[in-house]
C-alpha positions as protocol buffer text, in pm:
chain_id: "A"
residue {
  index: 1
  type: UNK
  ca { x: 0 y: 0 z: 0 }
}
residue {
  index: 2
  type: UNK
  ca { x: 124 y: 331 z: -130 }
}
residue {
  index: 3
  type: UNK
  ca { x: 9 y: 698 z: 48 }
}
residue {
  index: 4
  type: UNK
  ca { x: -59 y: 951 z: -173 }
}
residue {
  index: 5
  type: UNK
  ca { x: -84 y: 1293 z: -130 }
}
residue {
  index: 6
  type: UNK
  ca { x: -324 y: 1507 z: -266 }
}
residue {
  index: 7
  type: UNK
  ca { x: -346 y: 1839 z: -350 }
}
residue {
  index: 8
  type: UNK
  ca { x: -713 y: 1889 z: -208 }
}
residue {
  index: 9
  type: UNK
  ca { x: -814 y: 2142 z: 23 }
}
residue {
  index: 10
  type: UNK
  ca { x: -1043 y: 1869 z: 234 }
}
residue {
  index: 11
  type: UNK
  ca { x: -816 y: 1565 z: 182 }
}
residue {
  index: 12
  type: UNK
  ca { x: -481 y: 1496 z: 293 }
}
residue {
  index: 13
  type: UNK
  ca { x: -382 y: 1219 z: 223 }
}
residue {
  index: 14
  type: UNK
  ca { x: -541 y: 851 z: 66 }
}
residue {
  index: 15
  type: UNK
  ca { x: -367 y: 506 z: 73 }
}
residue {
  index: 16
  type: UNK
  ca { x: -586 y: 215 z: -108 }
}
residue {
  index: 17
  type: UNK
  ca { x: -547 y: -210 z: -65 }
}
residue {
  index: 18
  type: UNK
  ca { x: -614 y: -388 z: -378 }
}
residue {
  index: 19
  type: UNK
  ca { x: -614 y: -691 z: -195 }
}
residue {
  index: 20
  type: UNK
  ca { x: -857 y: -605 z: 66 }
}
residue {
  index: 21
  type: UNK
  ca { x: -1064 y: -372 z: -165 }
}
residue {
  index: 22
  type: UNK
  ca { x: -998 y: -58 z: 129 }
}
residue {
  index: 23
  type: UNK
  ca { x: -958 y: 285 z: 90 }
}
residue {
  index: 24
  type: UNK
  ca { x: -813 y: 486 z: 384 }
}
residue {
  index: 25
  type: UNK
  ca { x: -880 y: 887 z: 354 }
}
residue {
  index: 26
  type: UNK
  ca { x: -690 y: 1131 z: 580 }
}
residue {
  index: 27
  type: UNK
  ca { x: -902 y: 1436 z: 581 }
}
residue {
  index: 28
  type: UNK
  ca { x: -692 y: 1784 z: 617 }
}
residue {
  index: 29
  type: UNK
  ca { x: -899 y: 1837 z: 1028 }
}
residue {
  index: 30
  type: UNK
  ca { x: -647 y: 1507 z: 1132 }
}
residue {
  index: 31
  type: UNK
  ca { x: -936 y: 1237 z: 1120 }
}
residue {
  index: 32
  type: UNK
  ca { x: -869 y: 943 z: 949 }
}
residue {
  index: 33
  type: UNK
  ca { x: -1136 y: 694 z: 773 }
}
residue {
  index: 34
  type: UNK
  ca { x: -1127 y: 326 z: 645 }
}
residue {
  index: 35
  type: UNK
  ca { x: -1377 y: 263 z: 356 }
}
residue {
  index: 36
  type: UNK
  ca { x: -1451 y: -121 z: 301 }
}
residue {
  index: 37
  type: UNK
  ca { x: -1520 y: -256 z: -55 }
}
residue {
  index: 38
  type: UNK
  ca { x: -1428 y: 3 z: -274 }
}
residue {
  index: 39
  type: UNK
  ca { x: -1333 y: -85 z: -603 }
}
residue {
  index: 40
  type: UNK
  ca { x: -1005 y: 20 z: -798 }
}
residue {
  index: 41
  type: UNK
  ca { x: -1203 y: 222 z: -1030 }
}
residue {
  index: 42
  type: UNK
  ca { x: -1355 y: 414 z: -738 }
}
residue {
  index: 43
  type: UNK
  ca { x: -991 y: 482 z: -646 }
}
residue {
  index: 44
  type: UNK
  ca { x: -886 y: 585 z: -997 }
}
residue {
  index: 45
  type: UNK
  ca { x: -1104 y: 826 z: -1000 }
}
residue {
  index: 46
  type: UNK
  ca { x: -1083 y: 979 z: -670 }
}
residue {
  index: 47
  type: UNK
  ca { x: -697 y: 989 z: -784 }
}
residue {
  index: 48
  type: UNK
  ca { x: -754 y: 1226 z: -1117 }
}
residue {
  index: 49
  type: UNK
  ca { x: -1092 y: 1439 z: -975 }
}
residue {
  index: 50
  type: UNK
  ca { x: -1049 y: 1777 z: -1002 }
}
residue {
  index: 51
  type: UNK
  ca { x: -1171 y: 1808 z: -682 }
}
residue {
  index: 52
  type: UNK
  ca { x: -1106 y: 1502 z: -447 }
}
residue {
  index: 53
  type: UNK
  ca { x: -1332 y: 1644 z: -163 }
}
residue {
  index: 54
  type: UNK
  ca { x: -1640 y: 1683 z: -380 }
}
residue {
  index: 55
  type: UNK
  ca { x: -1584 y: 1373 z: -563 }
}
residue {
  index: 56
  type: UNK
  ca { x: -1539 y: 1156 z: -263 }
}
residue {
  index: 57
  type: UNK
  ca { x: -1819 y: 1341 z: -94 }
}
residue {
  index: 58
  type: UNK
  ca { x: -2054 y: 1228 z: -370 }
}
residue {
  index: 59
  type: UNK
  ca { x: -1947 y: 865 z: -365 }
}
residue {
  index: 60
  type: UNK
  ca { x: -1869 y: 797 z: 9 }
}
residue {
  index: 61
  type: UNK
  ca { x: -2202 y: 706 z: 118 }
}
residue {
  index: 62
  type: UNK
  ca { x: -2205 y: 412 z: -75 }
}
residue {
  index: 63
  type: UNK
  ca { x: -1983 y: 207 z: 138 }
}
residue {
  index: 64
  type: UNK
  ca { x: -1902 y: 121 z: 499 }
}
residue {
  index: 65
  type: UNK
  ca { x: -1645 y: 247 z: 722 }
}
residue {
  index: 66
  type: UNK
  ca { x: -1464 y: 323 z: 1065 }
}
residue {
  index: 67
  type: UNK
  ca { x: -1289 y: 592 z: 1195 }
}
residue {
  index: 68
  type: UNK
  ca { x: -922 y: 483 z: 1304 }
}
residue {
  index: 69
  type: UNK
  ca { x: -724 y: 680 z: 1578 }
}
C-alpha cells in the first residue's frame, strides 16, 4: 500500500489495498477513515478528480467504514 498525497483542500492524504478492496482517507482536520469494498475504479477516480473532496463526498455514502485513531 502506497500513500498519496493530494493536492485537495479537504483531503490529505489517501492510501488504497487492492487486496482487501480498502480505501483509507486522511481528511486535512487530522481524522482518518477506512472505507470497506471500494473498487479500484472508485480509487482511480478519486486519484484524477479535479476536486477530491467533492468527488469523494458524492461517492462515500455508498460504502461502509470506521474511523481509526
Amino acid at each position: 500500500m502506497k500513500r498519496v498525497r493530494l493536492g485537495s483542500t479537504a483531503v490529505a492524504t489517501v492510501t488504497y489495498d487492492e487486496e482487501t478492496r480498502s480505501l483509507d482517507v486522511e481528511f486535512r482536520g487530522g481524522d482518518t477513515y477506512r472505507y470497506f469494498n471500494v473498487s479500484k475504479s472508485i480509487y482511480r477516480e478519486l486519484l484524477k478528480a479535479e476536486s477530491a473532496g467533492t468527488y469523494w463526498n458524492e461517492v462515500k455514502d455508498k460504502f461502509t467504514y470506521v474511523k481509526l485513531d
